[in-house]
N, C-alpha and C positions, 0 to 999 in steps of 0.2 A: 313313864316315858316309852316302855315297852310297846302299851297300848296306842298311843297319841302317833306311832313310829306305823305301827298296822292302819290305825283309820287312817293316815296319811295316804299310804298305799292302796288302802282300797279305794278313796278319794281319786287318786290320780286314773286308777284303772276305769274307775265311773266317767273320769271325762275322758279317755281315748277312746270308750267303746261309744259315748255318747259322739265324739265327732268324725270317727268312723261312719255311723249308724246317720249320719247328718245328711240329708238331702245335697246333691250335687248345687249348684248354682248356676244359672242359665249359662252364662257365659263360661262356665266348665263344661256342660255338656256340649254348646256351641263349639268352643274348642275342639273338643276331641272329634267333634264329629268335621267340625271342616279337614284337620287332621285326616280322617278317614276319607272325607271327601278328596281332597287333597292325592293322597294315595291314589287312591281308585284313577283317578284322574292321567296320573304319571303313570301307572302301568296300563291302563288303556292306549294311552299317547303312546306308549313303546312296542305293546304290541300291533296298534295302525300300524306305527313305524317299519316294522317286522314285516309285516303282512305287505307294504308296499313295496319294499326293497326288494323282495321275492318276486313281486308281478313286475316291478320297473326295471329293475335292476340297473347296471351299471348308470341309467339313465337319471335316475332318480341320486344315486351315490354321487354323481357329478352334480346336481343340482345341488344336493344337499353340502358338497365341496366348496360349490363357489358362493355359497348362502357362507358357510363359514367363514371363507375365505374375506368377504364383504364384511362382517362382524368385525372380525378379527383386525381386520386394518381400523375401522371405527374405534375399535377398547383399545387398541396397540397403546398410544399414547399413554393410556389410566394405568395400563396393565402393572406389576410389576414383579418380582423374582417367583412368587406364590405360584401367581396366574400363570405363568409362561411355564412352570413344572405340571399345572394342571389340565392348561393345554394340549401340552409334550402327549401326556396321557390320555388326553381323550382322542387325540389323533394316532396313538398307537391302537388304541379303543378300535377307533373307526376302521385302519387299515385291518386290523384282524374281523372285525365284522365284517369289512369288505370282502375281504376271502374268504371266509365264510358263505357271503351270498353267493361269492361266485361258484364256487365249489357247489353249491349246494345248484345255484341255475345249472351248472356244467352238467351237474349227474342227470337233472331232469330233462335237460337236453336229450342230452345220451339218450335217457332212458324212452325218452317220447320219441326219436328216432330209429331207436331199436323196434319201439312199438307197432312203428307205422312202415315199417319194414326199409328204411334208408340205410345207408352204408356210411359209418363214421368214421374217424382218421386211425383209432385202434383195429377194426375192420380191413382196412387196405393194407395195413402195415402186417398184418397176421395174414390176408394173402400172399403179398407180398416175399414173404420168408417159406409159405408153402411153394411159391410157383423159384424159388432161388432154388429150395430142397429138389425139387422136381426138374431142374434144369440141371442139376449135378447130376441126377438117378439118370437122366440122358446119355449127358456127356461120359458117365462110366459105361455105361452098354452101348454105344456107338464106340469108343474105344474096344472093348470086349468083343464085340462085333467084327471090328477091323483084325483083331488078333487073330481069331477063330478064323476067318478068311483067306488069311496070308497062311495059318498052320496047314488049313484045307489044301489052298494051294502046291503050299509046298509036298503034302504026301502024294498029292494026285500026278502029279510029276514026275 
């Protein structure tokens, strides 16, 4: 029994390594590669996606709003508790990439502004506080000024 209990066991190990060791079947590798293809596919489409939001920006976000926007009234009808929590989410999705692009168009702004030597709203605002500090530094020595004047007076008297 012993014995009969072993070649069992090596029997069974013969056929897992035998169908392990088994040639794929077209439509398995077909699979996996459309999978693959598939893939590739979706992140390419996301990074287009990416790459345009950054040259379009707000312009392209609105597009892509009212492209939704037109879906959305379309499915409303089919939709139901699932969809509308999945939604919820892709449009918090959207508004945080939307700030995102902003943010990021904002800096490049900035930064290609600064580049090309323009004056931007942080710029004016930082004169601004210099030429107030400098209007006080004034009005203390034209006071100090007056003092000194009237003392003058007064000893020359």
């Amino acid at each position: 029994m012993d014995k009969s209990k072993t070649q069992q066991d090596s029997d069974e190990g013969l056929n897992e390594k035998i169908l392990k060791s088994k040639p794929k079947t077209t439509s398995e590798r077909k699979s996996g590669l459309d999978f693959r293809k598939y893939t590739k596919q979706i992140w390419l489409a996301g990074l287009g996606a990416f790459s345009r939001a950054e040259e379009e920006g707000n312009k392209l976000f609105d597009s892509l709003v009212k492209v939704g926007e037109e879906l959305e009234s379309k499915t409303a009808d089919i939709a139901d508790q699932t969809v509308e929590k999945v939604s919820e989410k892709a449009k918090e999705s959207v508004t945080d990439t939307k700030d995102k692009v902003e943010k990021l168009i904002d800096n490049s702004v900035h930064h290609s502004l600064n580049r090309i030597g323009l004056v931007t709203l942080k710029d004016v605002q930082y004169l601004e506080r210099l030429i107030l500090q400098l209007h006080a530094k004034v009005d203390q020595l034209t006071a100090e000024q007056e003092k000194m004047k009237e003392e003058l007076s007064k000893k020359l008297k």
